[in-house]
VEXVO-406214 format. One record per residue (C-alpha): residue in three letters; x, y, z; residue number from 1. Coordinates in steps of 0.1 Angstrom, whole numbers, plus 5000, padded with zeros to 4 digits. Layout:
VEXVO-406214
KOLLUM  ALA  X  Y  Z  NUM
...
This chain:
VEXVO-406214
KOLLUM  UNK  1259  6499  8633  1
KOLLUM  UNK  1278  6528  8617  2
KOLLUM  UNK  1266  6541  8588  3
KOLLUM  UNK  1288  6543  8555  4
KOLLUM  UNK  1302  6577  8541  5
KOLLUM  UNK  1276  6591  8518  6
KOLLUM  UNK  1282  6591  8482  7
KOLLUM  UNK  1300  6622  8465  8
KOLLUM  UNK  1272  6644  8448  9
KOLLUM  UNK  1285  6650  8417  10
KOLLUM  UNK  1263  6677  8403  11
KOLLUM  UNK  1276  6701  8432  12
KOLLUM  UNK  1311  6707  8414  13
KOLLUM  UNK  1293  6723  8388  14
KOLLUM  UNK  1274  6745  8411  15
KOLLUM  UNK  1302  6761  8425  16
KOLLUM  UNK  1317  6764  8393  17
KOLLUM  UNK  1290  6786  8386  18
KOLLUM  UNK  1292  6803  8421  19
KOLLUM  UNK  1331  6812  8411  20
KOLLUM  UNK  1324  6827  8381  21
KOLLUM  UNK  1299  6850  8398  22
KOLLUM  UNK  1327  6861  8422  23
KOLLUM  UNK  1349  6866  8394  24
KOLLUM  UNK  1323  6889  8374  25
KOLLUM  UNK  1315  6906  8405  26
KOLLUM  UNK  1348  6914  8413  27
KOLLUM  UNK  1360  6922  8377  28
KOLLUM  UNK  1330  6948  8372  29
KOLLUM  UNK  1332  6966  8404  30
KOLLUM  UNK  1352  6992  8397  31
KOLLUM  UNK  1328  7002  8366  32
KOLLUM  UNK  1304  7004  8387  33
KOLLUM  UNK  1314  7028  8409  34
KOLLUM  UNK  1335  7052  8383  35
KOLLUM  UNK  1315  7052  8349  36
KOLLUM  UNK  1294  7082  8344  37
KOLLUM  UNK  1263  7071  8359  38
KOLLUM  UNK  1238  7090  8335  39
KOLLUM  UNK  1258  7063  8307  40
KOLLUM  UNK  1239  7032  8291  41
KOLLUM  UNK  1271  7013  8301  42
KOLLUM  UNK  1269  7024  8340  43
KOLLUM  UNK  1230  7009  8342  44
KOLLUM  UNK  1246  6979  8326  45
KOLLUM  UNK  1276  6971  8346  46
KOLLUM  UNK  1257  6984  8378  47
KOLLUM  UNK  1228  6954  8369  48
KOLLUM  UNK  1257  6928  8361  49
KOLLUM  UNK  1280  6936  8393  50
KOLLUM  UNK  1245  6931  8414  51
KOLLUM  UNK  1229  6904  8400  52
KOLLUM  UNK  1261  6881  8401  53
KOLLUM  UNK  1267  6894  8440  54
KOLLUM  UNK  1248  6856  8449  55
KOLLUM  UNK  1284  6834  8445  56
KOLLUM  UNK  1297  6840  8481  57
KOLLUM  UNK  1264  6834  8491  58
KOLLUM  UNK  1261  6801  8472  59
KOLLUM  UNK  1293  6788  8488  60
KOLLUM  UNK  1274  6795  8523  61
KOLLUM  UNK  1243  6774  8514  62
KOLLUM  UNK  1266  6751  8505  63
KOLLUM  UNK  1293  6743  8530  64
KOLLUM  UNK  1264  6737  8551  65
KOLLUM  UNK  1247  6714  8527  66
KOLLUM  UNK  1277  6692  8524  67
KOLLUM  UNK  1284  6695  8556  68
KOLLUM  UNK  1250  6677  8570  69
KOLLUM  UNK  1248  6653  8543  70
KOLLUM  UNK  1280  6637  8548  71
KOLLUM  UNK  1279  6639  8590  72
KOLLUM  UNK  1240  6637  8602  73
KOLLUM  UNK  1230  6599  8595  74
KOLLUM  UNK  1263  6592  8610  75
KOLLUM  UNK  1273  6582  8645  76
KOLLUM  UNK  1286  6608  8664  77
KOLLUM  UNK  1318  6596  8681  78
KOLLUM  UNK  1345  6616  8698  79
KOLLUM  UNK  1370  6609  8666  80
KOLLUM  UNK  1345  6619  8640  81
KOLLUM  UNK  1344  6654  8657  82
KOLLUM  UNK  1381  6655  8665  83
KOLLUM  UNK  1390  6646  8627  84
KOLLUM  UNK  1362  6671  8618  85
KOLLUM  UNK  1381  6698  8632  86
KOLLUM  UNK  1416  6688  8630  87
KOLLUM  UNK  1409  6690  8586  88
KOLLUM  UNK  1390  6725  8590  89
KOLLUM  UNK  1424  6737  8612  90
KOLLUM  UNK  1446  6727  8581  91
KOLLUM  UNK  1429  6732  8553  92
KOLLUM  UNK  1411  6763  8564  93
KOLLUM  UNK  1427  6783  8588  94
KOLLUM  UNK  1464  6780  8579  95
KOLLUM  UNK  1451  6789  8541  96
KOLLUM  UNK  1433  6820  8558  97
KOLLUM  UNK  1462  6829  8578  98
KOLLUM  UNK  1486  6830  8548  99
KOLLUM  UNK  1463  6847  8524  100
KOLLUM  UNK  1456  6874  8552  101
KOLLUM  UNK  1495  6880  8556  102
KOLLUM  UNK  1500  6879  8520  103
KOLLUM  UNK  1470  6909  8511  104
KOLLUM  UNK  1479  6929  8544  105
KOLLUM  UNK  1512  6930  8536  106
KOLLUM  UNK  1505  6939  8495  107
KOLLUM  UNK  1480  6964  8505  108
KOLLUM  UNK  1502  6981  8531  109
KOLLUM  UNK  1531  6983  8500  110
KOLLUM  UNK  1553  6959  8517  111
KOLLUM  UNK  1550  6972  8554  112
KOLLUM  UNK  1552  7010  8541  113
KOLLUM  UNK  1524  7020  8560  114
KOLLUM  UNK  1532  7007  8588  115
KOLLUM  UNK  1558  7028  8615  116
KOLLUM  UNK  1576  6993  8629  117
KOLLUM  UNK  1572  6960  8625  118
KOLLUM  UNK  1555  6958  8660  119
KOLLUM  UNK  1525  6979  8645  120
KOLLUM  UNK  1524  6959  8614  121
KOLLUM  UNK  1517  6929  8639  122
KOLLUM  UNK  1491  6947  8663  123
KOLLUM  UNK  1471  6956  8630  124
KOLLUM  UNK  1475  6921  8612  125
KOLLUM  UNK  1465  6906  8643  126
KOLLUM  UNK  1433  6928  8645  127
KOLLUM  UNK  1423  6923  8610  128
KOLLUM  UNK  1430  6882  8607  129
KOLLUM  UNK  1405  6884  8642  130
KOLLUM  UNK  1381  6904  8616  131
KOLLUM  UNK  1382  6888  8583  132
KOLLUM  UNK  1390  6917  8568  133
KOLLUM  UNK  1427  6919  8558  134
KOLLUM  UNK  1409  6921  8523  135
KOLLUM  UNK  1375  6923  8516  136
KOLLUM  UNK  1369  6886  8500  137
KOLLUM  UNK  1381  6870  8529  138
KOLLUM  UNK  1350  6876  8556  139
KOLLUM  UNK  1337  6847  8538  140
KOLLUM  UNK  1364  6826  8551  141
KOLLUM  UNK  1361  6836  8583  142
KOLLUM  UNK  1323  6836  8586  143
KOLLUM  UNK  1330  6800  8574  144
KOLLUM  UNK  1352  6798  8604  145
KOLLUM  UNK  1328  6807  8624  146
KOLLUM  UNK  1306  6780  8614  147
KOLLUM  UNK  1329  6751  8614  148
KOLLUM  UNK  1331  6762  8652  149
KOLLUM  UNK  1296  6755  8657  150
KOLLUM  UNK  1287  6728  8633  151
KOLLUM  UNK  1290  6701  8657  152
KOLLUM  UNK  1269  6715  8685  153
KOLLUM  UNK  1241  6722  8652  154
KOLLUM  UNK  1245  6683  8649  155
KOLLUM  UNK  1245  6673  8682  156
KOLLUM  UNK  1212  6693  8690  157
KOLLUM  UNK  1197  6680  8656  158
KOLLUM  UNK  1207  6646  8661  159
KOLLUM  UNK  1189  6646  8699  160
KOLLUM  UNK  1155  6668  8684  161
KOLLUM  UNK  1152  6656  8645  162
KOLLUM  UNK  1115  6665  8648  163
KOLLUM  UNK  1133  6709  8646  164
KOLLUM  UNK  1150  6695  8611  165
KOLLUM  UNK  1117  6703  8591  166
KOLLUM  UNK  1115  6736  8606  167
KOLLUM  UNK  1152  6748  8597  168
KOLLUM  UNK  1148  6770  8572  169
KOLLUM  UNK  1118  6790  8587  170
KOLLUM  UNK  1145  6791  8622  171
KOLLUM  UNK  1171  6803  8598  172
KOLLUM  UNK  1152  6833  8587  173
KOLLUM  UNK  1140  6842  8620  174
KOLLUM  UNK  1173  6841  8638  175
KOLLUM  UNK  1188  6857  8607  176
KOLLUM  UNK  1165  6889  8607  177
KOLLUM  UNK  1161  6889  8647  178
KOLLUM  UNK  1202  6894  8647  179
KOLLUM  UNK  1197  6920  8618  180
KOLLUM  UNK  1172  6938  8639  181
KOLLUM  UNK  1190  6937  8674  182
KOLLUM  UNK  1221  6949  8658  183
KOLLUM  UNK  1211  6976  8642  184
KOLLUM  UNK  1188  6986  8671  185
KOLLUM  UNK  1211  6981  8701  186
KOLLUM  UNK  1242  6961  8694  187
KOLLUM  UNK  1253  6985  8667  188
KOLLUM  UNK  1282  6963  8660  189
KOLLUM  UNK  1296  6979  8623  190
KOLLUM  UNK  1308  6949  8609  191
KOLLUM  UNK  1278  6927  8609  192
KOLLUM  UNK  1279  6908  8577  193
KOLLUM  UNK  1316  6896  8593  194
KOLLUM  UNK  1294  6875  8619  195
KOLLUM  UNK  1277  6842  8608  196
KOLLUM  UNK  1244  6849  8621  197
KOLLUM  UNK  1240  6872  8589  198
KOLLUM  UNK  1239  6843  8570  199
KOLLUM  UNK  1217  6819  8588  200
KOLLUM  UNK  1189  6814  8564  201
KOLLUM  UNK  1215  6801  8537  202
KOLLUM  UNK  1230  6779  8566  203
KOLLUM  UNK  1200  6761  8579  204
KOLLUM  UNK  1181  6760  8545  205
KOLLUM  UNK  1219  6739  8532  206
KOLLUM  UNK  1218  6719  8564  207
KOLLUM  UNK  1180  6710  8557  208
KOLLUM  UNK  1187  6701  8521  209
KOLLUM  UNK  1217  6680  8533  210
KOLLUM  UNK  1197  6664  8557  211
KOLLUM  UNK  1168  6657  8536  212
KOLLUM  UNK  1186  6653  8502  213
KOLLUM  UNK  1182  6618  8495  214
KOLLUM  UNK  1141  6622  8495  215
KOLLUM  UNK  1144  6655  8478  216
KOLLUM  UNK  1169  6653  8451  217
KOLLUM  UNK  1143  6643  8425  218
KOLLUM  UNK  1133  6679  8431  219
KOLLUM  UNK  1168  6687  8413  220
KOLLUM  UNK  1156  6664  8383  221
KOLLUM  UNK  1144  6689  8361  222
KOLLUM  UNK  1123  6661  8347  223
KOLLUM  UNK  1085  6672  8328  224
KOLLUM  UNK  1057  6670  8349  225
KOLLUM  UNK  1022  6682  8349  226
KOLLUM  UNK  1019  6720  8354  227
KOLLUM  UNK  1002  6723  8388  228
KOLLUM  UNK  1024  6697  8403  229
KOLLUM  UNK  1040  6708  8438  230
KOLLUM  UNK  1073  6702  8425  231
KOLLUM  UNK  1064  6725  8394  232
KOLLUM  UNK  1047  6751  8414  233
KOLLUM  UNK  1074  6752  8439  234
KOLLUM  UNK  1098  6758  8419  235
KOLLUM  UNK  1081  6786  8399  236
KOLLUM  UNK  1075  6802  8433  237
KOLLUM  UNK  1112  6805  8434  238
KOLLUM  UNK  1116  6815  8403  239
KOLLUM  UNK  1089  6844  8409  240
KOLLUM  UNK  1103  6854  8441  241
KOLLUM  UNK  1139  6853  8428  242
KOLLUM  UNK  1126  6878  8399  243
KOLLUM  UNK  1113  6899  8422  244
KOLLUM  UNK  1147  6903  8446  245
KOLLUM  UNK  1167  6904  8419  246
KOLLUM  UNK  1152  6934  8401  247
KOLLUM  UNK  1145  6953  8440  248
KOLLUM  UNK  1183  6947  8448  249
KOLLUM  UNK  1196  6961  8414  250
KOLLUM  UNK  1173  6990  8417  251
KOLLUM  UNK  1181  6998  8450  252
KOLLUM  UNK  1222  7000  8439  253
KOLLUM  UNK  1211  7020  8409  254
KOLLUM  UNK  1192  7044  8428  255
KOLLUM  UNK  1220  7052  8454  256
KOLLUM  UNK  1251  7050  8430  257
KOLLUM  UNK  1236  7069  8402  258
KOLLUM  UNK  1213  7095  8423  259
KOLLUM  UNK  1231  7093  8456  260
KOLLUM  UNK  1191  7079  8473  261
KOLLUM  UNK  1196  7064  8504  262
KOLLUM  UNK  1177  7042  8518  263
KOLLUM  UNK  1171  7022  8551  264
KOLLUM  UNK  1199  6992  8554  265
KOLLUM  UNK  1173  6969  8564  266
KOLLUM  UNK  1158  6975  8530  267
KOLLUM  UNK  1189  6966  8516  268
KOLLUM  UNK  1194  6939  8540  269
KOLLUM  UNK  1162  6926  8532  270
KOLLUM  UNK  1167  6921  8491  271
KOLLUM  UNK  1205  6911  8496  272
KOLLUM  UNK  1190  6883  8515  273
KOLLUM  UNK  1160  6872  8492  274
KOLLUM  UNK  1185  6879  8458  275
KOLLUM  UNK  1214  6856  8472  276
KOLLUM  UNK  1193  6831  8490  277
KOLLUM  UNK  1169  6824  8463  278
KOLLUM  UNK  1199  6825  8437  279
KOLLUM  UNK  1219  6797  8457  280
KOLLUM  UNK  1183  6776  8448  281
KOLLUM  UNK  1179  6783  8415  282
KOLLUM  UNK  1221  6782  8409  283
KOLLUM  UNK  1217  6746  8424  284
KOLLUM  UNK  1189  6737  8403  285
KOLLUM  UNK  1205  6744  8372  286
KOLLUM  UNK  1239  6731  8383  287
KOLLUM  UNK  1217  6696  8385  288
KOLLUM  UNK  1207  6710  8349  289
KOLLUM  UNK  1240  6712  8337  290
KOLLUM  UNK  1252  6682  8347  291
KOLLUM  UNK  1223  6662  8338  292
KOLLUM  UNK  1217  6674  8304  293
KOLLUM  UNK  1251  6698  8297  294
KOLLUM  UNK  1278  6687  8270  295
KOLLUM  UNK  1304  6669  8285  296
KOLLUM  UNK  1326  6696  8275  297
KOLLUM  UNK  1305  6721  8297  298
KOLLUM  UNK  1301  6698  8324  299
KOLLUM  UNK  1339  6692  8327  300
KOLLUM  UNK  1349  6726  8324  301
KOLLUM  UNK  1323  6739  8354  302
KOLLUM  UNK  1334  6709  8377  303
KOLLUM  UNK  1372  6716  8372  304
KOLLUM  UNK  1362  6752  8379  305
KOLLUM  UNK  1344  6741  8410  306
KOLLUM  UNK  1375  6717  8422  307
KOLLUM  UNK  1393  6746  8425  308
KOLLUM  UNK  1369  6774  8440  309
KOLLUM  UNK  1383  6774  8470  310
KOLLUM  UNK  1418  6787  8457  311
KOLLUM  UNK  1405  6806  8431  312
KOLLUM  UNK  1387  6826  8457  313
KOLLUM  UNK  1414  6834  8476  314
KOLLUM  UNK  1442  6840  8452  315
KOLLUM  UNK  1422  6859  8423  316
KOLLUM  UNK  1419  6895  8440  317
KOLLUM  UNK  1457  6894  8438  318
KOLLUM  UNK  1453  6892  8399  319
KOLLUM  UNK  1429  6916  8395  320
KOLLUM  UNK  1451  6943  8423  321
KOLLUM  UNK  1483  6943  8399  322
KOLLUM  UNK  1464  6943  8361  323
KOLLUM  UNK  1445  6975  8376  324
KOLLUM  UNK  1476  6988  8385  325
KOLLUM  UNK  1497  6982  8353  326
KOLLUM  UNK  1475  6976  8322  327
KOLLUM  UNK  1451  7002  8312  328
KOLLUM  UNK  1438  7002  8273  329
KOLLUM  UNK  1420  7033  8266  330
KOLLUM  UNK  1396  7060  8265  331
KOLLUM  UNK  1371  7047  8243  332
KOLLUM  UNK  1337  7031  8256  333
KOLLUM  UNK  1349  7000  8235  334
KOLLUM  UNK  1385  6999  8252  335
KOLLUM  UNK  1377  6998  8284  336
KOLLUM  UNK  1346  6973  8280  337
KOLLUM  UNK  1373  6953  8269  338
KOLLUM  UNK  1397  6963  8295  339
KOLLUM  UNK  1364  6950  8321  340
KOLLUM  UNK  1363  6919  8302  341
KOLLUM  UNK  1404  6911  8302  342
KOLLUM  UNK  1401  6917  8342  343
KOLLUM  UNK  1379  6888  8344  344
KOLLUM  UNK  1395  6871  8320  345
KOLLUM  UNK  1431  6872  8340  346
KOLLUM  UNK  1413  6866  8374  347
KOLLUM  UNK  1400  6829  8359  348
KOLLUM  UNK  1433  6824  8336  349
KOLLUM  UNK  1456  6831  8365  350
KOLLUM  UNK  1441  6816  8395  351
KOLLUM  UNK  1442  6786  8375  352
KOLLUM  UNK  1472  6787  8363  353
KOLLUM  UNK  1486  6793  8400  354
KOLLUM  UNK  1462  6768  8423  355
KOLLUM  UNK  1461  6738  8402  356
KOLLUM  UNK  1502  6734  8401  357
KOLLUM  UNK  1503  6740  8438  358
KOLLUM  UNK  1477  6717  8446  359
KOLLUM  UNK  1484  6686  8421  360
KOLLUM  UNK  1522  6692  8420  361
KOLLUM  UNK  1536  6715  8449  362
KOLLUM  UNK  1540  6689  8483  363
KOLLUM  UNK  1523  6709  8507  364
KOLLUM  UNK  1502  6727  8487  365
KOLLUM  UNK  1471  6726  8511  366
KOLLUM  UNK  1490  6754  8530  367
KOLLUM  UNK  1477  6774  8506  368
KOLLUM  UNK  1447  6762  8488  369
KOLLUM  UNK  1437  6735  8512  370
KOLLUM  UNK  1430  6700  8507  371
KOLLUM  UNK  1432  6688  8474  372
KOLLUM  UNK  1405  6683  8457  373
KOLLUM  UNK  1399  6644  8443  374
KOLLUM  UNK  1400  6644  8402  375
KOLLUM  UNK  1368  6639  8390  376
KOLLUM  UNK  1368  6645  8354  377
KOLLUM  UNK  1364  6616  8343  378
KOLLUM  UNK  1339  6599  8361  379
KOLLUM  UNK  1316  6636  8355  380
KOLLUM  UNK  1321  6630  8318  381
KOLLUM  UNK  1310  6594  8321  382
KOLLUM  UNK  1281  6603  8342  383
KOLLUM  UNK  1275  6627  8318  384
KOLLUM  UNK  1274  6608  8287  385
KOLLUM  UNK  1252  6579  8306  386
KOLLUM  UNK  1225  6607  8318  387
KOLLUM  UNK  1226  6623  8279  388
């Protein structure tokens, strides 16, 4: 017998509600970070936040897959499941990518300026949309592509060996680090974090905790237990180890952007992966937190957030492009800390202001901002006020 669709999982609104705001701050500080006088108090600062926050992309990753095997692996596998599977990811993906890669090739060419015909504009929008890389966001996107394509042979094999499952997230980190290794040994391919396989650890470790999230989700309780428990020392082990990348990774950016130090990329491939992968845990964890034990205020506000990631991501480098171009509000360390501030501020304001509209009250919408997300505001706040 077929097994029912799995519940919705709440609490995961509110994690990527916190993974978009760390896109946002990313985003919004990078261009302190790399044009403040580096020998400044303010430099160390913005270099530390720009870093540290550099786990939302990342987040998303862990957690397409994660929803991805929850709601598919205890089902039956039937030629309609894999056909609907794809026929959603086609619309409510891939036209979205296509016309955000039009729209940013097209604004950062100045309206086809840089282009000598209209026949070159096409030969070079046609290379980049194959690339991911008509603006820089949007490799995340098309990585995500990438994995869609191959979700359903990761499904068939688990479904036929479930005895790999508990080995996932070992798998994921060796494949992850051998593809690191070959490429930069022999393939020598230059746009490697463009290719899933970069992210393999984040995609494995989601899929496991899909798979497994029904026996595991106490783990995301937060409740008080006795100090040496597993669950408690696991998750301080996290917590140590996430410490520990964070602090490498921001010292390794300090080190070459303020003293020009260069070191090995597989150093720096090394802490990107242990800082974004360990973040995504703890970023779950505390989106579980949140939602558990948060206001209903707070709750509310990160799940709305999170309905509309998707779009926000794609739509909120627009924002920041032409308020860098136009508005500029001083000299003084305290005008342009606020000038930082104000470019995050108009990122969030904006993308909201544009996706919600399209999606909730523009008919075809999706074409943009694919599917629309089901309101869930209310039953979050009465979840929320029953857990509280």
């Amino acid at each position: 017998m077929a097994i029912q669709k799995k519940a919705p999982i709440y609490e995961l609104n509110v994690v990527r509600g916190l993974a978009i705001l760390a896109v946002l701050m990313v985003h919004a500080t990078s261009i302190a970070a790399v044009t403040l006088d580096t020998t400044s108090m303010s430099f160390f600062a913005y270099n530390a936040y720009n870093t540290f926050f550099r786990f939302g992309t990342a987040t998303f990753i862990l957690l397409s897959s994660f929803v991805l095997f929850y709601s598919y692996y205890h089902r039956d596998i039937s030629r309609s499941l894999v056909t609907n599977f794809y026929k959603k990811r086609m619309l409510y993906i891939l036209i979205p990518y296509f016309v955000f890669s039009l729209i940013y090739i097209t604004v950062n060419s100045r309206m086809f300026s840089n282009y000598a015909g209209f026949s070159d504009f096409l030969n070079d929008f046609g290379n980049k949309l194959m690339m991911g890389s008509a603006h820089p966001h949007l490799y995340f996107v098309f990585i995500s592509v990438q994995f869609y394509l191959l979700f359903p042979l990761f499904l068939v094999f688990l479904k036929k060996f479930p005895k790999v499952v508990k080995h996932l997230i070992w798998i994921g980190f060796v494949i992850q680090f051998a593809y690191s290794l070959l490429n930069h040994f022999y393939i020598k391919y230059p746009y490697v974090g463009s290719i899933s396989l970069s992210y393999m650890s984040h995609y494995l470790t989601g899929a496991f905790i899909g798979i497994y999230y029904e026996s595991i989700k106490q783990w995301f309780s937060m409740k008080v237990r006795p100090f040496f428990s597993k669950q408690r020392l696991v998750i301080l082990g996290i917590a140590a180890i996430w410490v520990f990348a964070v602090i490498g990774h921001i010292y390794l950016y300090y080190m070459q952007r303020a003293h020009g130090v260069s070191f090995d990329s597989k150093i720096f491939h090394l802490f990107w992966s242990l800082h974004t992968y360990f973040s995504a845990l703890v970023t779950i964890l505390i989106g579980h937190w949140i939602y558990k034990f948060g206001k209903p205020f707070i709750v509310n506000s990160l799940t709305y957030l999170g309905m509309l990631s998707f779009g926000i991501y794609l739509i909120h480098p627009l924002f920041l492009l032409f308020y860098r171009q136009y508005v500029y509000f001083g000299n003084e360390m305290w005008q342009y800390h606020l000038w930082i501030f104000s470019c995050f501020v108009i990122a969030l304001v904006g993308s909201i202001l544009v996706v919600h509209p399209v999606l909730y009250k523009m008919k075809g919408g999706w074409i943009f901002f694919g599917a629309q997300p089901k309101r869930l505001k209310a039953e979050t706040k009465a979840n929320a006020k029953q857990l509280n």
